[in-house]
Every structure is written in C-alpha cells, then in structure tokens.
N, C-alpha and C positions, 0 to 999 in steps of 0.2 A: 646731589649726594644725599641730602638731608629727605628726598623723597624717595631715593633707592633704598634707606634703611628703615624708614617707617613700612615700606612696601614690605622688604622683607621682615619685621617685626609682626608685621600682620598677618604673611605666611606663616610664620614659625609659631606663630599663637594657635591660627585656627589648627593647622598639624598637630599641635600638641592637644589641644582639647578634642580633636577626633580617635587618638590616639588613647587620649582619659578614658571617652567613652566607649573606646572597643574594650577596652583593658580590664573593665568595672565589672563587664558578664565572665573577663576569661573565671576558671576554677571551680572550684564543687559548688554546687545548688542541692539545697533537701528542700521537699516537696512537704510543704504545709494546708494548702486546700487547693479546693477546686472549686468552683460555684458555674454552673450551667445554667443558662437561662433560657428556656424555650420558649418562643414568642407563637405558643398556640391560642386557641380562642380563649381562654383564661392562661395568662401567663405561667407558666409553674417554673419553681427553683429548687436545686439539688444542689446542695453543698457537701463536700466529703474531707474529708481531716484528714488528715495523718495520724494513723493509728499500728497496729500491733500487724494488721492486716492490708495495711495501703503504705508502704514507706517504698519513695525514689530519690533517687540521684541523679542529677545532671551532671555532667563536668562538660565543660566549653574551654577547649585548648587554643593556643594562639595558631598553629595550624590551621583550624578551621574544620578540626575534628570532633566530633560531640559524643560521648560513652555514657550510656544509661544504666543506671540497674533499677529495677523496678519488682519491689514483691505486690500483687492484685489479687487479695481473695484466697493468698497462701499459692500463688501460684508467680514465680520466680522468672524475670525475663532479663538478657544483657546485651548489650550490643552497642552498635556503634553505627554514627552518620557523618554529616558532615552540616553547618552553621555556617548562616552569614548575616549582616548585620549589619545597619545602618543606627544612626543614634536615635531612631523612635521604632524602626521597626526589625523583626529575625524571621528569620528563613530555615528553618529543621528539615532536613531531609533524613529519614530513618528508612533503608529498603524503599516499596512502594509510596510509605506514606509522607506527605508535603503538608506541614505547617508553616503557618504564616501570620503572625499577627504582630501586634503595637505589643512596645515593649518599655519596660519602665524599670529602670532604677532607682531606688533612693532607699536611706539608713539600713544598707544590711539586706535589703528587699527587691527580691525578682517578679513584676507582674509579669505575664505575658496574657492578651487578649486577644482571642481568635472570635472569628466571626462568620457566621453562614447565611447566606439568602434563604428565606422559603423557595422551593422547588415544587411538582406537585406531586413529588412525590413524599418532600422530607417536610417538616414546619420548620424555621429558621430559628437561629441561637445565638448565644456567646458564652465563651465559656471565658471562665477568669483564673488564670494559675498562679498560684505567689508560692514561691520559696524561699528561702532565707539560707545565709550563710553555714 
C-alpha cells in the first residue's frame, strides 16, 4: 500500500509540474527584441526593439491555438496558428511557415531560440526572441 501511494504521489507531481509548465506560456506575450546572429565569415549581429514601428503579440491559448498581431515597418499583419510544446522546446505553425526552437521561461520572460544550419545557399543563424508579459 505504502508503495501504491508514493507511486501515485510521484504521478500526480510530475502531472502537475507538466501542467505548471504548459500553463506559464498560455496568454498574451509582447515582443521586446530579437537578436539574429549570422554565423558568416565574420560573425554579424542584428538586434531590433520594440519600438513605435516593430510592436507584436503572441497569445498562446490552452487549445493550442496561437493569434498574432504584428505591426513591421508600419505595416500591420493578424492571424492565427496553432502551438505545441514540450517544457524546453515550441512548435509555431503560422500558414506555410514552421518554427521550432528551445524555449525558456523565467520572471515574467519568454525566450524562444531558433536555429539554422549553413546550407550553400543560406550562412547559418540564431535568432533570439524575448517577450514579456
């Protein structure tokens, strides 16, 4: 008996902290930077703010639905995908395009970290997204 209930103490813990961590990305995200890193023959770095001219929204619903709005350059986009998500990594699917990268919570803060091989066509990257509450 005393090993049926530690068993299931141990199920009902890890449930619950799987549960913590889908729950922490559901609801709105604003979009605070981006940092890209292109791993050409000298490295270069582009970071972009949030300004008057670059402001998005995430919202991550417990459905599993994801609604964007995004203004880029004074040019205004909305829509809708769908998300999914393990406790390090997310999956965006918007239309055609598939993101996929390591995913971070902590105080208030959304990383997300995508990543690409050199190809010979493209040089390879990462780009880094944080948003906040």
């Amino acid at each position: 008996m005393k090993k049926f209930i530690t068993a299931f103490f141990l199920i009902a813990v890890t449930v619950q902290y799987a549960q913590d961590k889908e729950s922490s990305i559901l609801g709105q995200w604003i979009f605070q930077s981006m940092t890209t890193i292109t791993k050409a023959q000298r490295e270069e770095i582009t970071i972009v703010y949030k300004d008057e001219k670059n402001v998005e929204t995430l919202t991550f619903d417990k459905s599993g639905e994801i609604a964007y709005n995004v203004t880029n350059n004074g040019i205004k986009k909305t829509g809708r995908g769908v998300w999914y998500s393990d406790d390090s990594y997310v999956k965006i699917i918007i239309e055609s395009d598939t993101t996929y990268g390591a995913l971070q919570i902590e105080d208030g803060s959304l990383t997300i970290i995508t990543s690409e091989e050199e190809s010979d066509e493209f040089y390879g990257y990462s780009t880094i997204l944080k948003y906040s509450r």
